[in-house]
DOVOKE-295606 format. One record per residue (C-alpha): x, z, y; residue in three letters. Coordinates in steps of 0.001 Angstrom, whole numbers, plus 500000, padded with zeros to 6 digits. Example, Ala and Ser with C-alpha at 12.3 -4.5 7.8 and 13.67 -1.06 7.14 Angstrom:
512300507800495500ALA
513670507140498940SER
This chain:
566363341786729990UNK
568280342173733014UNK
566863338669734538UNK
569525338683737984UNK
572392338111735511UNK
570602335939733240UNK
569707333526736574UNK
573583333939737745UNK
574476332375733879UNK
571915329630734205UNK
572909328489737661UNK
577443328443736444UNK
576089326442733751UNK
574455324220736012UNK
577363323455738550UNK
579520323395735649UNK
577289320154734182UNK
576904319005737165UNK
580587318097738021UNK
581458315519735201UNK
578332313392736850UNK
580140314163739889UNK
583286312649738883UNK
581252309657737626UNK
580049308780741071UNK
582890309676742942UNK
584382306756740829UNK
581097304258740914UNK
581084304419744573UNK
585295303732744621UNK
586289300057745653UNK
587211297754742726UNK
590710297048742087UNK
592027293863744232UNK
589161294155746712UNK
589495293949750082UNK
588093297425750710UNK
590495298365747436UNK
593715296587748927UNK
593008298098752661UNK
593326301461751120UNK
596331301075748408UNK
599075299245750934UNK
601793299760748638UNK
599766298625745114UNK
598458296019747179UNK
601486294144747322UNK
601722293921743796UNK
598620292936743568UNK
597800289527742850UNK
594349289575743945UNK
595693290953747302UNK
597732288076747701UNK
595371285768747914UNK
593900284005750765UNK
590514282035751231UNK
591699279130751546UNK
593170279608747788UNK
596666279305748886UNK
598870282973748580UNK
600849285316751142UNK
601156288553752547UNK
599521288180755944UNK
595982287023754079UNK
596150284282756529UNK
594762280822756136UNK
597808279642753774UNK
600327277006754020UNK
603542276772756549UNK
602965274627759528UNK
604290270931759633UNK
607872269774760093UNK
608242268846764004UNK
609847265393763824UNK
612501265207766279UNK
613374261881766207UNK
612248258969763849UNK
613343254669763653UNK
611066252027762311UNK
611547248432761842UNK
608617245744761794UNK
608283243888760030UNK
609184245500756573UNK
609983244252754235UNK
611005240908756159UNK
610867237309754650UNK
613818235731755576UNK
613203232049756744UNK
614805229137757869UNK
618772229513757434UNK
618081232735755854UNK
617498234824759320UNK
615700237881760243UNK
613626238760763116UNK
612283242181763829UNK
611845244941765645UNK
613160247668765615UNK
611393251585767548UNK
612791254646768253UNK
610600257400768488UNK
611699260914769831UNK
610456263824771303UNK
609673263342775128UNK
612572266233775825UNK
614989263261774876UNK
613712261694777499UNK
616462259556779419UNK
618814260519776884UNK
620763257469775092UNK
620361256505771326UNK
622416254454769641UNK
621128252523767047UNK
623177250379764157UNK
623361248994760657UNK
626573248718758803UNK
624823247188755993UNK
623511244599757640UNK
626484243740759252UNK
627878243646755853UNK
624796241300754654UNK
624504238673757560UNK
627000236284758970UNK
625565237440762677UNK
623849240132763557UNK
622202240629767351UNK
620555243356768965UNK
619036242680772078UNK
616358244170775138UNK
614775243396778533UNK
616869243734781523UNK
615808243804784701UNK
613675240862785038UNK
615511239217781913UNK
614208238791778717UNK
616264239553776010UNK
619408240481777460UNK
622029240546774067UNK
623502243696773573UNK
625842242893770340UNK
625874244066767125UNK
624754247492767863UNK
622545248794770895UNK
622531251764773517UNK
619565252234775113UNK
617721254762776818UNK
614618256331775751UNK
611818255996777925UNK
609790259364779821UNK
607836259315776803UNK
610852259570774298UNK
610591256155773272UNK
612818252673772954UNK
612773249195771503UNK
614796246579770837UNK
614994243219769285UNK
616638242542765744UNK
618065239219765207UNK
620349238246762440UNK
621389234843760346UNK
623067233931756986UNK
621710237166755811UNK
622046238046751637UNK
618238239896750850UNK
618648243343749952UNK
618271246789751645UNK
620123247629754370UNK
620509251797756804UNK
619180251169759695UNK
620399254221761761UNK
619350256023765166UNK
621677258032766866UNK
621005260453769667UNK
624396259931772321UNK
623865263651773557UNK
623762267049771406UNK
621757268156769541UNK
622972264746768187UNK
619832264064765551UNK
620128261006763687UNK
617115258876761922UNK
617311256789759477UNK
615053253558757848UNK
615655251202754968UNK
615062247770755903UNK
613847245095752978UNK
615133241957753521UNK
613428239600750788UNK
614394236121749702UNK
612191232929751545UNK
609467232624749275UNK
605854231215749866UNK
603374233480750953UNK
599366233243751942UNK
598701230845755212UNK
597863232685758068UNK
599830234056761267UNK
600435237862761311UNK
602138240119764869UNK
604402242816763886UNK
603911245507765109UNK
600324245570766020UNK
599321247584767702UNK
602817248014770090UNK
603565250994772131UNK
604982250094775127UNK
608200250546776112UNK
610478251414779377UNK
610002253130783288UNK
610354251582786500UNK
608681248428787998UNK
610778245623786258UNK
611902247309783538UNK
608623249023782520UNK
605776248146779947UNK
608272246213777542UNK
606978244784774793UNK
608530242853771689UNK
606428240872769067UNK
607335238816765880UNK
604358236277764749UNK
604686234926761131UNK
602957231647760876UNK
602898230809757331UNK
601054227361755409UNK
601221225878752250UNK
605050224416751492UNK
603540221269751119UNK
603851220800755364UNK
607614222054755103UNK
609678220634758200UNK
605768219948760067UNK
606190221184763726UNK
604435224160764408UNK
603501225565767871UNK
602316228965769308UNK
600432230524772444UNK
598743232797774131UNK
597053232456777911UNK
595712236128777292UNK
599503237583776669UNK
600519235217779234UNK
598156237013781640UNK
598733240162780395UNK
602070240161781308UNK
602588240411785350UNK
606841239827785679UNK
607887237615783377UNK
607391236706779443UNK
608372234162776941UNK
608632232486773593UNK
611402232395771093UNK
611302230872767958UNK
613197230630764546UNK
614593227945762398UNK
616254226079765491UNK
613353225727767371UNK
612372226788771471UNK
610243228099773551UNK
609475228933777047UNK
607073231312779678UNK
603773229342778068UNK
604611228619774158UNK
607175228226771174UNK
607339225484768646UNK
609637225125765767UNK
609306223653761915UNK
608075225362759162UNK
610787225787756322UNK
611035224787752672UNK
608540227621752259UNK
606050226485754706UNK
606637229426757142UNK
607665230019760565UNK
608447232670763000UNK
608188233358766318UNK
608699235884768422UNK
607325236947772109UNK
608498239136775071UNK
607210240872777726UNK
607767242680781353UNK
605105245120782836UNK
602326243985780410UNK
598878245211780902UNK
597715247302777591UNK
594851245722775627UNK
593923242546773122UNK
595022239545773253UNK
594197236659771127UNK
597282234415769801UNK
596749230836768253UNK
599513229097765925UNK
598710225459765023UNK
599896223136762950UNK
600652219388764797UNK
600986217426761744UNK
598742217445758455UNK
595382219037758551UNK
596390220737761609UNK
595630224072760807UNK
595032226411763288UNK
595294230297762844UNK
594216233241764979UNK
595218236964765421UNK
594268239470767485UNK
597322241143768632UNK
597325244736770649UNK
599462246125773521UNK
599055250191773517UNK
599986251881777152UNK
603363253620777274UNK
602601257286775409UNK
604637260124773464UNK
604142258922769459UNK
605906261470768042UNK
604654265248767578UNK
Protein backbone atom coordinates (compact mmCIF):
# COMPACT_ATOMS: atom_id res chain seq x y z
CA UNK A 1 0.00 0.00 0.00
CA UNK A 2 1.52 3.10 -1.03
CA UNK A 3 0.62 4.90 2.51
CA UNK A 4 1.89 8.86 1.23
CA UNK A 5 -1.10 8.82 -1.16
CA UNK A 6 -3.40 7.08 1.03
CA UNK A 7 -2.59 10.04 3.91
CA UNK A 8 -2.93 12.82 0.95
CA UNK A 9 -6.79 11.10 0.37
CA UNK A 10 -7.54 11.09 4.06
CA UNK A 11 -6.45 14.64 4.76
CA UNK A 12 -8.88 16.20 1.05
CA UNK A 13 -11.48 14.32 2.71
CA UNK A 14 -10.97 16.01 5.80
CA UNK A 15 -10.89 19.76 4.60
CA UNK A 16 -13.56 18.81 2.35
CA UNK A 17 -15.91 17.87 5.70
CA UNK A 18 -14.64 20.33 7.35
CA UNK A 19 -16.02 23.31 5.28
CA UNK A 20 -19.89 22.77 5.55
CA UNK A 21 -19.17 23.17 9.60
CA UNK A 22 -17.34 26.06 8.42
CA UNK A 23 -20.13 27.64 6.71
CA UNK A 24 -22.25 26.85 9.80
CA UNK A 25 -20.21 29.10 12.01
CA UNK A 26 -19.41 31.64 9.71
CA UNK A 27 -23.29 32.09 9.88
CA UNK A 28 -23.76 31.41 13.92
CA UNK A 29 -21.30 34.02 14.64
CA UNK A 30 -23.24 36.61 11.85
CA UNK A 31 -25.43 39.42 13.55
CA UNK A 32 -29.20 38.71 13.60
CA UNK A 33 -31.33 40.41 11.21
CA UNK A 34 -32.59 44.01 12.61
CA UNK A 35 -29.78 44.17 15.17
CA UNK A 36 -27.88 46.91 15.78
CA UNK A 37 -24.62 45.19 14.88
CA UNK A 38 -26.93 43.69 11.75
CA UNK A 39 -28.33 47.25 10.70
CA UNK A 40 -24.66 48.99 11.14
CA UNK A 41 -23.47 46.65 8.52
CA UNK A 42 -26.54 46.43 5.86
CA UNK A 43 -27.14 50.52 5.43
CA UNK A 44 -29.23 50.08 2.54
CA UNK A 45 -31.54 46.87 4.00
CA UNK A 46 -31.52 48.75 7.04
CA UNK A 47 -33.78 51.26 5.89
CA UNK A 48 -36.28 48.89 5.07
CA UNK A 49 -35.99 47.45 7.99
CA UNK A 50 -38.48 47.89 10.53
CA UNK A 51 -36.52 46.81 13.37
CA UNK A 52 -33.91 49.44 12.25
CA UNK A 53 -36.33 52.01 12.53
CA UNK A 54 -36.93 51.85 15.78
CA UNK A 55 -35.78 53.88 18.60
CA UNK A 56 -35.61 53.21 22.48
CA UNK A 57 -37.81 55.27 23.41
CA UNK A 58 -40.41 53.11 21.17
CA UNK A 59 -41.16 55.92 18.92
CA UNK A 60 -39.65 55.37 14.95
CA UNK A 61 -37.11 57.36 12.58
CA UNK A 62 -34.12 57.23 10.69
CA UNK A 63 -31.61 59.00 12.91
CA UNK A 64 -32.34 56.19 15.90
CA UNK A 65 -32.69 59.21 17.98
CA UNK A 66 -34.80 59.60 21.05
CA UNK A 67 -38.20 59.99 18.92
CA UNK A 68 -40.73 62.61 18.65
CA UNK A 69 -40.42 66.30 16.89
CA UNK A 70 -39.76 69.06 19.29
CA UNK A 71 -42.68 71.37 20.54
CA UNK A 72 -44.44 74.12 18.61
CA UNK A 73 -42.70 77.57 19.75
CA UNK A 74 -45.73 79.73 20.58
CA UNK A 75 -45.23 83.04 19.21
CA UNK A 76 -47.85 84.82 20.54
CA UNK A 77 -50.94 83.68 22.65
CA UNK A 78 -54.38 85.90 24.38
CA UNK A 79 -56.23 84.77 27.43
CA UNK A 80 -59.14 86.16 29.14
CA UNK A 81 -59.96 85.65 33.00
CA UNK A 82 -62.24 84.94 33.99
CA UNK A 83 -63.68 82.22 31.56
CA UNK A 84 -66.31 81.45 31.20
CA UNK A 85 -67.71 84.79 32.87
CA UNK A 86 -71.08 85.08 34.82
CA UNK A 87 -72.61 88.00 33.73
CA UNK A 88 -74.14 90.05 36.69
CA UNK A 89 -75.97 92.93 37.48
CA UNK A 90 -77.41 94.60 34.13
CA UNK A 91 -75.98 91.74 32.35
CA UNK A 92 -72.13 93.11 32.30
CA UNK A 93 -68.82 91.56 32.02
CA UNK A 94 -65.65 92.20 33.70
CA UNK A 95 -62.38 90.59 32.81
CA UNK A 96 -59.19 90.55 31.87
CA UNK A 97 -57.82 90.12 29.20
CA UNK A 98 -53.29 88.98 28.60
CA UNK A 99 -51.25 88.99 25.83
CA UNK A 100 -48.45 86.85 25.88
CA UNK A 101 -45.59 86.98 23.21
CA UNK A 102 -42.22 86.20 22.71
CA UNK A 103 -39.82 88.79 24.45
CA UNK A 104 -38.44 89.67 20.63
CA UNK A 105 -41.93 91.50 20.38
CA UNK A 106 -40.86 93.39 22.88
CA UNK A 107 -42.06 97.16 22.50
CA UNK A 108 -43.87 96.16 19.56
CA UNK A 109 -47.78 97.15 19.53
CA UNK A 110 -50.71 94.56 19.60
CA UNK A 111 -53.92 95.27 18.90
CA UNK A 112 -56.43 93.47 20.48
CA UNK A 113 -60.47 93.33 19.58
CA UNK A 114 -63.72 91.42 19.51
CA UNK A 115 -66.24 91.90 16.82
CA UNK A 116 -68.46 89.52 18.47
CA UNK A 117 -68.70 91.09 21.40
CA UNK A 118 -69.31 94.23 20.01
CA UNK A 119 -72.05 92.52 18.25
CA UNK A 120 -73.32 90.95 21.76
CA UNK A 121 -73.14 94.01 24.22
CA UNK A 122 -74.74 97.37 24.07
CA UNK A 123 -71.07 98.85 25.28
CA UNK A 124 -68.07 97.46 25.16
CA UNK A 125 -64.71 99.16 26.95
CA UNK A 126 -61.23 98.34 26.91
CA UNK A 127 -59.16 100.09 29.16
CA UNK A 128 -55.23 100.28 30.98
CA UNK A 129 -53.02 102.25 33.40
CA UNK A 130 -51.62 105.43 32.25
CA UNK A 131 -49.15 107.17 33.72
CA UNK A 132 -50.18 107.48 37.21
CA UNK A 133 -53.96 106.85 36.12
CA UNK A 134 -55.83 103.97 36.67
CA UNK A 135 -57.78 102.77 34.04
CA UNK A 136 -57.34 105.15 31.40
CA UNK A 137 -60.40 104.04 28.61
CA UNK A 138 -59.10 103.18 25.46
CA UNK A 139 -62.55 102.39 23.45
CA UNK A 140 -63.82 99.56 22.01
CA UNK A 141 -60.62 98.09 20.95
CA UNK A 142 -57.01 98.59 22.51
CA UNK A 143 -53.30 99.29 21.30
CA UNK A 144 -50.90 98.68 23.63
CA UNK A 145 -47.43 97.90 23.88
CA UNK A 146 -45.95 94.79 25.06
CA UNK A 147 -43.79 95.02 27.88
CA UNK A 148 -39.56 93.94 27.80
CA UNK A 149 -40.83 90.69 28.66
CA UNK A 150 -43.34 90.36 25.65
CA UNK A 151 -46.23 90.87 27.70
CA UNK A 152 -49.59 93.27 28.04
CA UNK A 153 -52.87 93.61 29.86
CA UNK A 154 -55.79 95.29 29.76
CA UNK A 155 -59.14 95.64 31.31
CA UNK A 156 -62.46 94.20 29.68
CA UNK A 157 -65.57 95.94 30.49
CA UNK A 158 -68.82 95.53 28.73
CA UNK A 159 -72.85 95.95 29.54
CA UNK A 160 -76.22 94.76 28.07
CA UNK A 161 -74.29 91.84 26.88
CA UNK A 162 -76.48 88.59 25.18
CA UNK A 163 -74.38 85.20 26.79
CA UNK A 164 -72.75 83.34 24.19
CA UNK A 165 -69.19 82.96 22.76
CA UNK A 166 -67.53 85.62 21.43
CA UNK A 167 -63.27 85.90 19.14
CA UNK A 168 -61.37 87.57 21.18
CA UNK A 169 -58.41 88.49 18.85
CA UNK A 170 -54.63 89.69 19.30
CA UNK A 171 -53.00 91.36 16.68
CA UNK A 172 -49.32 92.06 16.34
CA UNK A 173 -49.18 96.06 14.65
CA UNK A 174 -45.66 95.15 13.07
CA UNK A 175 -44.70 92.12 10.62
CA UNK A 176 -44.43 89.21 11.07
CA UNK A 177 -48.04 90.27 11.91
CA UNK A 178 -49.08 86.92 14.14
CA UNK A 179 -52.46 86.97 15.36
CA UNK A 180 -53.97 84.92 18.57
CA UNK A 181 -57.03 84.09 19.15
CA UNK A 182 -59.47 83.00 22.47
CA UNK A 183 -63.13 82.18 22.81
CA UNK A 184 -64.65 83.96 25.55
CA UNK A 185 -67.91 82.26 27.46
CA UNK A 186 -70.16 84.64 28.50
CA UNK A 187 -72.91 82.68 30.63
CA UNK A 188 -76.31 83.83 31.76
CA UNK A 189 -76.52 85.32 35.79
CA UNK A 190 -77.21 82.30 37.55
CA UNK A 191 -76.51 81.37 41.30
CA UNK A 192 -73.39 79.90 42.06
CA UNK A 193 -71.49 78.57 45.48
CA UNK A 194 -70.79 81.60 48.16
CA UNK A 195 -67.41 82.50 48.32
CA UNK A 196 -65.13 85.34 46.68
CA UNK A 197 -62.72 84.14 43.92
CA UNK A 198 -59.51 86.74 42.04
CA UNK A 199 -59.11 86.13 38.45
CA UNK A 200 -56.32 85.66 37.46
CA UNK A 201 -54.42 84.37 40.37
CA UNK A 202 -51.62 84.23 40.28
CA UNK A 203 -51.04 87.70 37.88
CA UNK A 204 -47.97 88.37 35.94
CA UNK A 205 -47.16 91.71 36.07
CA UNK A 206 -47.37 93.98 33.55
CA UNK A 207 -45.50 97.25 32.00
CA UNK A 208 -41.65 99.17 32.19
CA UNK A 209 -40.77 102.35 33.56
CA UNK A 210 -41.36 103.85 37.09
CA UNK A 211 -45.13 104.86 36.80
CA UNK A 212 -46.13 102.77 34.32
CA UNK A 213 -44.45 99.55 35.56
CA UNK A 214 -45.68 96.48 37.70
CA UNK A 215 -49.42 96.86 36.44
CA UNK A 216 -51.70 94.72 37.69
CA UNK A 217 -55.55 94.07 36.99
CA UNK A 218 -57.83 91.83 39.23
CA UNK A 219 -61.60 90.82 39.08
CA UNK A 220 -62.99 89.43 42.64
CA UNK A 221 -66.35 87.50 42.42
CA UNK A 222 -68.13 87.73 45.67
CA UNK A 223 -70.95 85.44 45.45
CA UNK A 224 -73.87 84.45 48.52
CA UNK A 225 -76.96 82.83 48.60
CA UNK A 226 -79.80 84.93 46.40
CA UNK A 227 -81.65 85.14 49.38
CA UNK A 228 -79.35 88.62 50.36
CA UNK A 229 -80.01 89.94 46.66
CA UNK A 230 -79.72 93.91 46.63
CA UNK A 231 -77.60 93.46 50.44
CA UNK A 232 -74.56 95.87 50.18
CA UNK A 233 -71.48 94.20 49.86
CA UNK A 234 -67.97 95.67 50.49
CA UNK A 235 -64.32 94.69 49.64
CA UNK A 236 -60.58 95.34 50.83
CA UNK A 237 -57.35 94.73 51.11
CA UNK A 238 -54.56 96.74 53.44
CA UNK A 239 -51.98 94.06 52.10
CA UNK A 240 -52.74 95.04 48.18
CA UNK A 241 -53.06 98.45 49.41
CA UNK A 242 -49.46 98.20 50.65
CA UNK A 243 -48.32 96.30 48.03
CA UNK A 244 -48.92 98.77 45.68
CA UNK A 245 -46.35 101.92 46.02
CA UNK A 246 -48.04 104.69 43.20
CA UNK A 247 -51.40 104.48 43.24
CA UNK A 248 -54.36 101.69 43.30
CA UNK A 249 -58.04 101.42 43.54
CA UNK A 250 -61.42 99.79 43.63
CA UNK A 251 -64.07 99.48 41.02
CA UNK A 252 -67.08 97.75 41.33
CA UNK A 253 -70.11 96.36 39.27
CA UNK A 254 -73.81 96.64 39.37
CA UNK A 255 -73.68 100.58 39.91
CA UNK A 256 -71.69 100.54 42.75
CA UNK A 257 -67.99 102.59 43.76
CA UNK A 258 -65.00 102.43 45.05
CA UNK A 259 -61.92 104.25 45.90
CA UNK A 260 -57.76 103.91 46.87
CA UNK A 261 -58.96 101.76 50.23
CA UNK A 262 -62.26 99.63 49.17
CA UNK A 263 -65.35 98.98 46.79
CA UNK A 264 -68.90 98.34 47.77
CA UNK A 265 -71.80 97.61 45.60
CA UNK A 266 -75.15 95.20 45.90
CA UNK A 267 -75.32 91.81 45.20
CA UNK A 268 -77.82 91.01 42.24
CA UNK A 269 -80.92 88.87 41.86
CA UNK A 270 -78.37 86.06 41.95
CA UNK A 271 -76.69 86.98 45.08
CA UNK A 272 -73.34 87.88 43.39
CA UNK A 273 -71.11 90.71 42.99
CA UNK A 274 -68.02 91.83 41.32
CA UNK A 275 -65.33 93.84 41.84
CA UNK A 276 -62.45 94.63 40.38
CA UNK A 277 -58.87 96.16 41.59
CA UNK A 278 -55.90 98.07 40.02
CA UNK A 279 -52.56 98.62 40.53
CA UNK A 280 -49.21 100.84 39.81
CA UNK A 281 -45.65 99.49 40.69
CA UNK A 282 -46.99 96.68 42.97
CA UNK A 283 -44.61 94.68 44.96
CA UNK A 284 -44.90 90.76 43.86
CA UNK A 285 -46.21 88.42 46.57
CA UNK A 286 -49.65 87.39 48.65
CA UNK A 287 -52.00 89.31 49.66
CA UNK A 288 -55.03 88.49 51.58
CA UNK A 289 -58.50 90.10 50.29
CA UNK A 290 -61.74 90.14 52.53
CA UNK A 291 -65.40 90.64 50.96
CA UNK A 292 -68.17 91.04 53.58
CA UNK A 293 -71.50 91.11 53.63
CA UNK A 294 -73.13 94.42 55.73
CA UNK A 295 -76.54 93.16 56.00
CA UNK A 296 -77.84 89.52 56.98
CA UNK A 297 -75.50 87.13 58.60
CA UNK A 298 -72.74 89.22 57.47
CA UNK A 299 -70.72 86.85 55.85
CA UNK A 300 -67.32 87.39 55.43
CA UNK A 301 -65.06 85.61 52.78
CA UNK A 302 -61.30 85.38 52.28
CA UNK A 303 -58.84 84.72 49.36
CA UNK A 304 -55.48 84.69 49.02
CA UNK A 305 -54.69 86.49 45.92
CA UNK A 306 -50.96 86.50 44.18
CA UNK A 307 -48.93 89.19 42.34
CA UNK A 308 -46.02 87.30 40.18
CA UNK A 309 -42.87 89.77 39.25
CA UNK A 310 -42.81 90.97 35.64
CA UNK A 311 -41.24 87.68 33.59
CA UNK A 312 -41.29 86.18 29.88
CA UNK A 313 -44.49 83.46 30.11
CA UNK A 314 -44.30 82.32 26.90
CA UNK A 315 -41.58 79.75 25.46
Amino acid sequence: MNVRRSFVRFTALTVVAAMPLMGMAGVASAAAKGSPKWCAAHSKAAKKAAACNTTPGGGSGSGGGTGGAPPPVTEIQVTVSPNPVIETGVSEIHAVVQVEAQPAFANDPVFIYSQQLLNSCEDVEFSQNSGDELSDGLGESATVILDNDGNATVELDATECAPGPSLVEADLVNAPYYTATTVLQALPPNVTAPGLTAFPNPEVETGDGTLTGSNVYAVFYFEDNPVYAETPVTISSTQLQDRCLENEGWTAGNGGSGNKTSGTTTLDNDGNAVFIFEGISCAPGASVVVGDLVGGTHDTFTTNYVITAPTPTVA
